[in-house]
Backbone as JSON Lines, residues from 0, in Angstrom:
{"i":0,"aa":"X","n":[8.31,-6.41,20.68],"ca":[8.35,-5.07,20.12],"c":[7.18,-4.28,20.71]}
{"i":1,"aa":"X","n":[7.44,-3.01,21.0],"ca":[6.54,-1.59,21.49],"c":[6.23,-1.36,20.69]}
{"i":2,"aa":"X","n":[4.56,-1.37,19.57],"ca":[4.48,-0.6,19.53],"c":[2.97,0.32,19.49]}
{"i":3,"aa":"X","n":[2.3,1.19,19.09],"ca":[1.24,1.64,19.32],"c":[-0.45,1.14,18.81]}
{"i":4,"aa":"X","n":[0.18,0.28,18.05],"ca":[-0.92,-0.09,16.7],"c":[-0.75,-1.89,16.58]}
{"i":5,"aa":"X","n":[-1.91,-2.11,16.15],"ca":[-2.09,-3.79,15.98],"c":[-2.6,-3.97,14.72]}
{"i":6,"aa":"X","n":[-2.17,-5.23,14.59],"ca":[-2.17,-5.58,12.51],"c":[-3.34,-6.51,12.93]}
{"i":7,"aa":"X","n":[-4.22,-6.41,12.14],"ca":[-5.5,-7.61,11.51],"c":[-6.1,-7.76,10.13]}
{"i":8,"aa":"X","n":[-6.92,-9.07,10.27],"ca":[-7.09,-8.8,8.3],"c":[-8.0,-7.7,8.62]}
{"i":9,"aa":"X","n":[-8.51,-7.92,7.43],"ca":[-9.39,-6.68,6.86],"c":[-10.85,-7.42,7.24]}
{"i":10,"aa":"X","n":[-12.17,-6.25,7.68],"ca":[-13.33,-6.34,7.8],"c":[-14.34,-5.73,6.82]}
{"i":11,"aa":"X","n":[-14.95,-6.5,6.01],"ca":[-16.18,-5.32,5.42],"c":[-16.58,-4.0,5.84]}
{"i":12,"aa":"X","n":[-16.7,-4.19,7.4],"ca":[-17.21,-2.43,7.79],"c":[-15.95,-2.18,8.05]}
{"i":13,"aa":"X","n":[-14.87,-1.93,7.23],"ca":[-13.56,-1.41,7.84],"c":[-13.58,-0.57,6.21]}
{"i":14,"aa":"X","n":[-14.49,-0.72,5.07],"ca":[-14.49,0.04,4.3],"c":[-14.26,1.33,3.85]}
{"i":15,"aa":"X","n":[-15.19,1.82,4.77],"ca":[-15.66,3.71,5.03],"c":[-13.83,4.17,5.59]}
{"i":16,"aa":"X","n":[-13.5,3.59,6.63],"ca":[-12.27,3.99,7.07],"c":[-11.14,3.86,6.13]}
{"i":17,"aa":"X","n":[-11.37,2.29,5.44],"ca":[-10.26,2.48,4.65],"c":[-10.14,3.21,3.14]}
{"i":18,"aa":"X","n":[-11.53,3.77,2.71],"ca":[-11.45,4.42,1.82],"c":[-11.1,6.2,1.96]}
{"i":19,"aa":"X","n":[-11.56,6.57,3.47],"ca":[-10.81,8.18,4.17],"c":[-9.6,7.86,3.93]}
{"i":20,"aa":"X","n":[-8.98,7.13,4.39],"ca":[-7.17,7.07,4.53],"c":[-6.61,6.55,3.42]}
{"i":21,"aa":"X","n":[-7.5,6.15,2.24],"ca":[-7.01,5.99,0.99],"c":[-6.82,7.6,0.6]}
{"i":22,"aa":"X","n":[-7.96,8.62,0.35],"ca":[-7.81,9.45,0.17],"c":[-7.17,10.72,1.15]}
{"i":23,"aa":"X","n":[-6.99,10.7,2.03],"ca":[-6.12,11.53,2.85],"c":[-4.53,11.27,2.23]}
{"i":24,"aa":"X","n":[-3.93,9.9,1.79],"ca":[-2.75,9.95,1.65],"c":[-2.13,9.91,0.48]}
{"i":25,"aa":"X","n":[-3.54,9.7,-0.86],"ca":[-3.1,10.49,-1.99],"c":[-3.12,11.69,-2.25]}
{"i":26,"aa":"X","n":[-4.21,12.43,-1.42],"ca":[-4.35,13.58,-1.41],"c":[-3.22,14.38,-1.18]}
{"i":27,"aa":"X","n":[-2.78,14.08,0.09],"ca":[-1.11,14.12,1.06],"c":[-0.27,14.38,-0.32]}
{"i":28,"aa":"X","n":[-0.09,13.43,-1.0],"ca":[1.26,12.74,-1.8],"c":[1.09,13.66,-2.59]}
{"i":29,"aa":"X","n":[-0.02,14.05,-3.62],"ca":[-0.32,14.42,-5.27],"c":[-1.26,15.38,-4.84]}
{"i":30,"aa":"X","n":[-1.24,16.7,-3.94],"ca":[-1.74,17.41,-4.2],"c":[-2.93,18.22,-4.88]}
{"i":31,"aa":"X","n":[-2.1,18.41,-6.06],"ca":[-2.42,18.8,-7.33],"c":[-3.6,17.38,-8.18]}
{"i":32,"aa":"X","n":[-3.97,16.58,-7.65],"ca":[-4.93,15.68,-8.24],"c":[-6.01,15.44,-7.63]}
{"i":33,"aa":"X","n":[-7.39,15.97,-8.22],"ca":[-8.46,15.7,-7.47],"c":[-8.78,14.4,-6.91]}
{"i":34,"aa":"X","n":[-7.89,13.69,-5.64],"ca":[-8.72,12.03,-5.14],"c":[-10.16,12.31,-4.86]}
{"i":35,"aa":"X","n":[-10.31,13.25,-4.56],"ca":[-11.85,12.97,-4.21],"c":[-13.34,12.71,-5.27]}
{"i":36,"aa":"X","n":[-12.2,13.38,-6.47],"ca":[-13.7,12.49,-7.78],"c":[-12.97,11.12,-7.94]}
{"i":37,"aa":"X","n":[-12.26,11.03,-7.62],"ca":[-12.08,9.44,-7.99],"c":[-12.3,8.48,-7.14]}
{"i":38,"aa":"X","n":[-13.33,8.48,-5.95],"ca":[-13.41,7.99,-4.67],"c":[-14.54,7.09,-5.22]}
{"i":39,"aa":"X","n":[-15.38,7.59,-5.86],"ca":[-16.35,6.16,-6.74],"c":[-15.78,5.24,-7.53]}
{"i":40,"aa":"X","n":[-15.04,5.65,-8.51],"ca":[-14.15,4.9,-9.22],"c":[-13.28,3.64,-8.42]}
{"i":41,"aa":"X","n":[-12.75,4.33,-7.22],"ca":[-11.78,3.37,-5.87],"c":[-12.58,2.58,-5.33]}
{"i":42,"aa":"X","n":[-13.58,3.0,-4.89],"ca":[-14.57,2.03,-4.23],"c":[-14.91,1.07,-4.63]}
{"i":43,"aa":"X","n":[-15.43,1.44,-6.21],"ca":[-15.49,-0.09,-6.99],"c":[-14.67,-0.73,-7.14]}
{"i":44,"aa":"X","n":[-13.53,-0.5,-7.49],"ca":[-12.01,-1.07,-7.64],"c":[-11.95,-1.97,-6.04]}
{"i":45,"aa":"X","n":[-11.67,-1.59,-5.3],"ca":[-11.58,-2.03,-3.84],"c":[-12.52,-3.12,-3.82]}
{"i":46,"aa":"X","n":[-13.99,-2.87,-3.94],"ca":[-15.12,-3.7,-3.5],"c":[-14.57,-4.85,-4.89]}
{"i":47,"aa":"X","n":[-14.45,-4.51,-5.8],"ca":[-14.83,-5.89,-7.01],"c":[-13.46,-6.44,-7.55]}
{"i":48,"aa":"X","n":[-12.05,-5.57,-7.08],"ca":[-10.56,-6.51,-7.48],"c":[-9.99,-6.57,-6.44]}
{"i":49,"aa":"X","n":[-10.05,-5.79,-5.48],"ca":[-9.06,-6.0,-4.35],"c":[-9.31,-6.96,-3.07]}
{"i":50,"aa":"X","n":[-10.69,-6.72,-2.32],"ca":[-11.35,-7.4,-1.29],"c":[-11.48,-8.78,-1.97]}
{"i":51,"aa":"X","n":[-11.89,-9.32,-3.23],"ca":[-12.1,-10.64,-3.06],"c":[-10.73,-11.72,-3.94]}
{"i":52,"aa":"X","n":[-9.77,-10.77,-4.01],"ca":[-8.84,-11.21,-4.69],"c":[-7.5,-10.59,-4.16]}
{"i":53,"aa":"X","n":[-7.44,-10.4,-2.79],"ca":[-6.13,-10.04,-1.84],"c":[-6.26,-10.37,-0.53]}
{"i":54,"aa":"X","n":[-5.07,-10.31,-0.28],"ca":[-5.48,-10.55,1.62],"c":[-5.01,-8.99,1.39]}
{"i":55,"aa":"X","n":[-5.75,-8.82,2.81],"ca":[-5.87,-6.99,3.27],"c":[-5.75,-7.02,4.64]}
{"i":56,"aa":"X","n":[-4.63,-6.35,4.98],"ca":[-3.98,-6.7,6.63],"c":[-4.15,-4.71,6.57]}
{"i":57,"aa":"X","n":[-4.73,-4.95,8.09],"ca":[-4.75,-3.27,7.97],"c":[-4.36,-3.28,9.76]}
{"i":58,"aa":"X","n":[-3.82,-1.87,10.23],"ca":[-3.16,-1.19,10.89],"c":[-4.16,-0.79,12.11]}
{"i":59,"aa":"X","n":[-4.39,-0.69,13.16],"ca":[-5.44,0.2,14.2],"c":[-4.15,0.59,15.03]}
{"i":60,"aa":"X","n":[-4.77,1.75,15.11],"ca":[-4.38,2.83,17.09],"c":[-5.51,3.17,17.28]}
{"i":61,"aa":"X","n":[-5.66,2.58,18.6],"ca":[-6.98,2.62,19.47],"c":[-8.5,2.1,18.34]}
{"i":62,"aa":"X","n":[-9.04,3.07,17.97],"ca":[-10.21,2.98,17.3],"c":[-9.83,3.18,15.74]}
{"i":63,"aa":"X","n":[-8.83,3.74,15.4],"ca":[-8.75,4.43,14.2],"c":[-7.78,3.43,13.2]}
{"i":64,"aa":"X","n":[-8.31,3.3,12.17],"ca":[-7.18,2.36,10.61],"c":[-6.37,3.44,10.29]}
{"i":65,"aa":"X","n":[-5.05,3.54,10.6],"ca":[-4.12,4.02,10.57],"c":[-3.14,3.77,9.22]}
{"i":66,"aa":"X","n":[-3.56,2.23,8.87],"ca":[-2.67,1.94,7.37],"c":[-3.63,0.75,7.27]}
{"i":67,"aa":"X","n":[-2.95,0.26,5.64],"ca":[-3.2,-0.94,5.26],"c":[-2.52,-1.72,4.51]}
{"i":68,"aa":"X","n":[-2.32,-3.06,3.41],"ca":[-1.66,-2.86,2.92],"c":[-2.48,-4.4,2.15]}
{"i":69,"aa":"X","n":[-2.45,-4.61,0.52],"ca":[-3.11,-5.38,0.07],"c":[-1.88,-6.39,-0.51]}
{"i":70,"aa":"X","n":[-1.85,-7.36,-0.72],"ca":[-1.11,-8.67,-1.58],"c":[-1.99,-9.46,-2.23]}
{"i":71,"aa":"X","n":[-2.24,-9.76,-3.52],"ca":[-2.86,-10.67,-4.22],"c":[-2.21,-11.81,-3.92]}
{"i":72,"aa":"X","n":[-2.86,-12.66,-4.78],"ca":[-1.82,-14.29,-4.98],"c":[-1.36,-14.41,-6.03]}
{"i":73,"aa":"X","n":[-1.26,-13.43,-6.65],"ca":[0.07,-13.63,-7.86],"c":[1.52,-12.49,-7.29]}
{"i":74,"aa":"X","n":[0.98,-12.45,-5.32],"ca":[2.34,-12.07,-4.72],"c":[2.69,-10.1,-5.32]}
{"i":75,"aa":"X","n":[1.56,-9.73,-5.77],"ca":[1.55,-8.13,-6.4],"c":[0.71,-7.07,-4.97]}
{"i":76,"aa":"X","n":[1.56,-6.41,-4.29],"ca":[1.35,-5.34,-3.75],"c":[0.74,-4.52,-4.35]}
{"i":77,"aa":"X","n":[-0.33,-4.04,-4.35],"ca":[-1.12,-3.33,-5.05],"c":[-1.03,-1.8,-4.06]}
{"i":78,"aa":"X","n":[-1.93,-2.13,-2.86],"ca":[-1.5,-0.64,-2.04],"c":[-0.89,-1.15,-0.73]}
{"i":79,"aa":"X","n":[-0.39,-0.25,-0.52],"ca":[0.33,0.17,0.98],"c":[-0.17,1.74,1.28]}
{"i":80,"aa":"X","n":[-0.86,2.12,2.02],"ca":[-0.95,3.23,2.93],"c":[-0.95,3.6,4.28]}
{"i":81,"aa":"X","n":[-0.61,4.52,4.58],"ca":[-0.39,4.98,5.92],"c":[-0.93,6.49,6.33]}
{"i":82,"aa":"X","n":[-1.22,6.53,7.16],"ca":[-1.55,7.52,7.53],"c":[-0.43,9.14,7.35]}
{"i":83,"aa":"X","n":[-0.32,10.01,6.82],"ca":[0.7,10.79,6.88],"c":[0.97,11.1,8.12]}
{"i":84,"aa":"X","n":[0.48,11.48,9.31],"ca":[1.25,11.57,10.43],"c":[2.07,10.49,10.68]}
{"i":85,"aa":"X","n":[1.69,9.08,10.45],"ca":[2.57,8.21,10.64],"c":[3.51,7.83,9.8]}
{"i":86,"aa":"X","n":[3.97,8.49,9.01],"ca":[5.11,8.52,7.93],"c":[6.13,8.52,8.53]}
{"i":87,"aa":"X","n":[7.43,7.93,8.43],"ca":[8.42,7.55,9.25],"c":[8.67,6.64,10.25]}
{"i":88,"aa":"X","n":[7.22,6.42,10.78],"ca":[6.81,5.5,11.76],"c":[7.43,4.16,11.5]}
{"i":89,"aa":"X","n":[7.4,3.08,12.29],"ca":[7.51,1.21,12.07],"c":[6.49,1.05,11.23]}
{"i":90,"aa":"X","n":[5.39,1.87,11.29],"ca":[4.02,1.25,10.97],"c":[3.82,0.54,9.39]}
{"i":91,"aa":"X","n":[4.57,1.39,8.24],"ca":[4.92,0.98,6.66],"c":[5.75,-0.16,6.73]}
{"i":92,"aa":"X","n":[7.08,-0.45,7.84],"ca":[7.99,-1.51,7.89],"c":[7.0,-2.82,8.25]}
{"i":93,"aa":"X","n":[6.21,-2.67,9.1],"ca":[5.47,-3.71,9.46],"c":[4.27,-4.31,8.95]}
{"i":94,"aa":"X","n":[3.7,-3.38,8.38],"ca":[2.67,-3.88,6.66],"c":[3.18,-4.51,5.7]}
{"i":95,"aa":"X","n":[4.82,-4.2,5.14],"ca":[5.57,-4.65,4.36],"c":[6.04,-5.98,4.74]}
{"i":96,"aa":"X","n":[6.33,-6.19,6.0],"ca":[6.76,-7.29,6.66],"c":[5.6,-8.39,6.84]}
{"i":97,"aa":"X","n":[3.76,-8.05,6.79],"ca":[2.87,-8.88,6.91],"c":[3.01,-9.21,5.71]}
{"i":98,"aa":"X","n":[3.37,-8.23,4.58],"ca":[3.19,-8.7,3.17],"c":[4.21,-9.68,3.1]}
{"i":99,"aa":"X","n":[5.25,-9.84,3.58],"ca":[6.12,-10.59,3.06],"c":[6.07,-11.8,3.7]}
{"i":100,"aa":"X","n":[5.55,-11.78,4.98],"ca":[5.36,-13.0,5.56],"c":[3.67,-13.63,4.83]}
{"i":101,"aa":"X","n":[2.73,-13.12,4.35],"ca":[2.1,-13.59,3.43],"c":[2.46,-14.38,2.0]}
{"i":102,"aa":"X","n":[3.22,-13.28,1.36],"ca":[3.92,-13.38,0.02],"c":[5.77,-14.32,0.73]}
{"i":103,"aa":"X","n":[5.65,-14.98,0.87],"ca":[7.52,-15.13,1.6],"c":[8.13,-15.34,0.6]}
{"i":104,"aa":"X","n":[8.04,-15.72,-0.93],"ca":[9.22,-15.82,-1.78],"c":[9.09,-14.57,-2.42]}
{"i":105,"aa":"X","n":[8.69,-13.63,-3.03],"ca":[8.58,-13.01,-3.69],"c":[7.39,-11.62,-3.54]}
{"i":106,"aa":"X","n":[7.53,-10.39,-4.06],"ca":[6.46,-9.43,-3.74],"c":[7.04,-8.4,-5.41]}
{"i":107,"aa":"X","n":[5.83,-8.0,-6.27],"ca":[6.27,-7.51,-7.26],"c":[5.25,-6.09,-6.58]}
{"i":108,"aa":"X","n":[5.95,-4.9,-7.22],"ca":[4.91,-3.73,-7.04],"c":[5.23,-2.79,-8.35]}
{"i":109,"aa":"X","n":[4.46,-1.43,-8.19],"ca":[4.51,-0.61,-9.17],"c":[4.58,0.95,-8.23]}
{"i":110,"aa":"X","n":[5.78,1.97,-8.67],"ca":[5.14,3.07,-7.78],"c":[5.37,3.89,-8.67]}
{"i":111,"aa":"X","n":[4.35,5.13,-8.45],"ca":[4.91,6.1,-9.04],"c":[6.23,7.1,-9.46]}
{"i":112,"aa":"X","n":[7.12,6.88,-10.27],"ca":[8.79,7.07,-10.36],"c":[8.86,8.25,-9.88]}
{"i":113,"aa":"X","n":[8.34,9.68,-9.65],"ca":[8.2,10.64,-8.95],"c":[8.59,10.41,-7.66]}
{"i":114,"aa":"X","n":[8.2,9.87,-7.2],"ca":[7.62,9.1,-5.6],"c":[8.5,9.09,-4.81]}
{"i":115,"aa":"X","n":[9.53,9.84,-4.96],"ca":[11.14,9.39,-4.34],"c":[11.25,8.73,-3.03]}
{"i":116,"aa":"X","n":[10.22,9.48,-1.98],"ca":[10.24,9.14,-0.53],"c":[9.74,7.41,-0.5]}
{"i":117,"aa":"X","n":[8.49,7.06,-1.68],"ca":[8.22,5.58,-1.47],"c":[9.4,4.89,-2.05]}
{"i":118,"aa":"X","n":[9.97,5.37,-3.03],"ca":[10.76,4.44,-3.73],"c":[12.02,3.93,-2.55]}
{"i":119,"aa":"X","n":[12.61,5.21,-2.11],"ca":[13.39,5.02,-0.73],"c":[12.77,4.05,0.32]}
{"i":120,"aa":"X","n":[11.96,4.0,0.61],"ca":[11.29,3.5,1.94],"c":[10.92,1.99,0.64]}
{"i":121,"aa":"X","n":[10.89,1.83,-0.15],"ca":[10.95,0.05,-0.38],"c":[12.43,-0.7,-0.63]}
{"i":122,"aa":"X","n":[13.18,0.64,-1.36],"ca":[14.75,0.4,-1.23],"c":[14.63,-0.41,0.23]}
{"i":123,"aa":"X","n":[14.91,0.58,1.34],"ca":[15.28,0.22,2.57],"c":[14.63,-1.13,2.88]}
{"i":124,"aa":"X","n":[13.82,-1.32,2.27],"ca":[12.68,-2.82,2.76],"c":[12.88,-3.83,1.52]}
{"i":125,"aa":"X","n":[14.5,-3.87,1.3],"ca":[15.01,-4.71,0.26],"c":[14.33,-4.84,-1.17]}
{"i":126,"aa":"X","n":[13.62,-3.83,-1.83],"ca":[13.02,-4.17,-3.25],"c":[14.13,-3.48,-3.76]}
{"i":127,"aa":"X","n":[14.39,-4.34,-5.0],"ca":[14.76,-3.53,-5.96],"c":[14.31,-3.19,-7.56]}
{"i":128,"aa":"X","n":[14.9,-1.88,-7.97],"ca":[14.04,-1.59,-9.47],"c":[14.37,-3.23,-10.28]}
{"i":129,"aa":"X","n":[13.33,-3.1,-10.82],"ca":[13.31,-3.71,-11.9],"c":[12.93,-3.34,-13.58]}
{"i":130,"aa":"X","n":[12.61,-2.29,-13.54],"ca":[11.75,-1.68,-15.33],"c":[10.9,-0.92,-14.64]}
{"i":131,"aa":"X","n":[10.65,-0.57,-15.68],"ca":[9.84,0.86,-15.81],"c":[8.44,0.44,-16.54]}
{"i":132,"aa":"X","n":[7.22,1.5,-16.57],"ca":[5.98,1.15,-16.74],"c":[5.21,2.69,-17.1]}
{"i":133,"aa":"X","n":[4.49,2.36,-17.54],"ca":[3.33,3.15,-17.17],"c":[1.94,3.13,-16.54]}
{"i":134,"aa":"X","n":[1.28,3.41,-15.86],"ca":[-0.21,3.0,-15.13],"c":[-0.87,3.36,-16.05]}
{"i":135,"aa":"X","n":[-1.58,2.28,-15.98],"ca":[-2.8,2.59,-17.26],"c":[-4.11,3.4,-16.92]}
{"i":136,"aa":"X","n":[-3.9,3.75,-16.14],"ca":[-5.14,4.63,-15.61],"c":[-5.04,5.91,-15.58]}
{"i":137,"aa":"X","n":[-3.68,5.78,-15.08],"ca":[-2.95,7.92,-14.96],"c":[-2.63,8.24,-16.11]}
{"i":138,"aa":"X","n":[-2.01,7.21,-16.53],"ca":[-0.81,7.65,-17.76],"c":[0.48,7.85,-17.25]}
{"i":139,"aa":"X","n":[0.96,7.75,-15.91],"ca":[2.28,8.13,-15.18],"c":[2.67,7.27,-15.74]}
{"i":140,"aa":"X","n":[4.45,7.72,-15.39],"ca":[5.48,6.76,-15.33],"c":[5.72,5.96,-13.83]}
{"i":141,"aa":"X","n":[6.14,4.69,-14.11],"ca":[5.95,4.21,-12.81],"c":[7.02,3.23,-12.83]}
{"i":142,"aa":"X","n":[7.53,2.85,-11.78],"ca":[8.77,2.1,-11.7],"c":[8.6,0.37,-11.3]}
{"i":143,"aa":"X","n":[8.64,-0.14,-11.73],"ca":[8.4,-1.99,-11.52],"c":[9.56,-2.18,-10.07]}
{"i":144,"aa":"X","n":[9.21,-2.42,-8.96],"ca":[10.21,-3.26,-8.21],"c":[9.41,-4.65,-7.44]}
{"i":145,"aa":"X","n":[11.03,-5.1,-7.13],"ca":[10.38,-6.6,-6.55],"c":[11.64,-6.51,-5.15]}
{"i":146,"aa":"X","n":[10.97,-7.73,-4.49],"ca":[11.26,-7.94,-3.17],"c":[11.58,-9.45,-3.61]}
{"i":147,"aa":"X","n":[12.71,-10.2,-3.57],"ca":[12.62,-12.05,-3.22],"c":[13.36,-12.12,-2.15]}
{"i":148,"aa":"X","n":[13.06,-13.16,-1.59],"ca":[13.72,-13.78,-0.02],"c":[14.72,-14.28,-0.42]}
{"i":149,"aa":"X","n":[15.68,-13.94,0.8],"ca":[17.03,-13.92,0.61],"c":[17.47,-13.28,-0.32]}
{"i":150,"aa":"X","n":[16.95,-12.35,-1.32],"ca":[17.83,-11.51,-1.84],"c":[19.23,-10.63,-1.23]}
{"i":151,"aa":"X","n":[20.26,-10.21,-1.85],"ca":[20.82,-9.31,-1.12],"c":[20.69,-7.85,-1.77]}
């Protein structure tokens, strides 16, 4: 396969980058929600649940982290991001695909039920709904899906 970008785990100094493109693509998504006061809040989150309790496979073109995408070991997708120019791209199919070749029986996630374009783009990458939720942090509504191998 062609294509522009190479998958690796994740690096400590890959932080700073991956916390810009955290916020560039909520920003992108939700507008209307200040990410940028919540960029202390993420950081800690990132540094003290995610980095030592996920694998973190992230995305490069040329110099730049373009995406990422986290899996715990209880097999829970926590984030997937991408760069908004690269929206549409392979680049989300192929984070999803490290996740699954990490996670291979199973992948549970949560998205925001708004979210139509993500909810589509995990459709297409075989999840399906499962229940409904709320995030305990927003207060949104949020939609439970899962991914198992060999599903149809």
């Amino acid at each position: 396969m062609n294509r522009s970008f190479t998958l690796r785990r994740y690096r400590p100094d890959d932080e700073d980058a991956a916390m810009a493109l955290w916020l560039k693509t909520w920003q992108q998504t939700y507008s209307s929600i200040d990410f940028a006061a919540r960029v202390p809040w993420w950081r800690e989150r990132w540094r003290n649940e995610l980095v030592p309790n996920a694998a973190i496979i992230v995305a490069e073109e040329g110099l730049a982290l373009v995406g990422f995408v986290t899996i715990d070991t209880h097999a829970y997708l926590d984030q997937l991001v991408v760069a908004p120019e690269r929206w549409g791209s392979k680049l989300a199919d192929a984070l999803v695909d490290e996740a699954k070749r990490i996670s291979p029986d199973t992948i549970t996630l949560l998205v925001n039920d708004d979210n139509a374009r993500a909810i589509r783009f995990y459709e297409r990458n075989g999840f399906v709904r499962a229940g409904q939720d709320v995030n305990p942090t927003s207060g949104r509504p949020v939609l439970k899906m899962i991914w198992k191998s060999g599903a149809v």
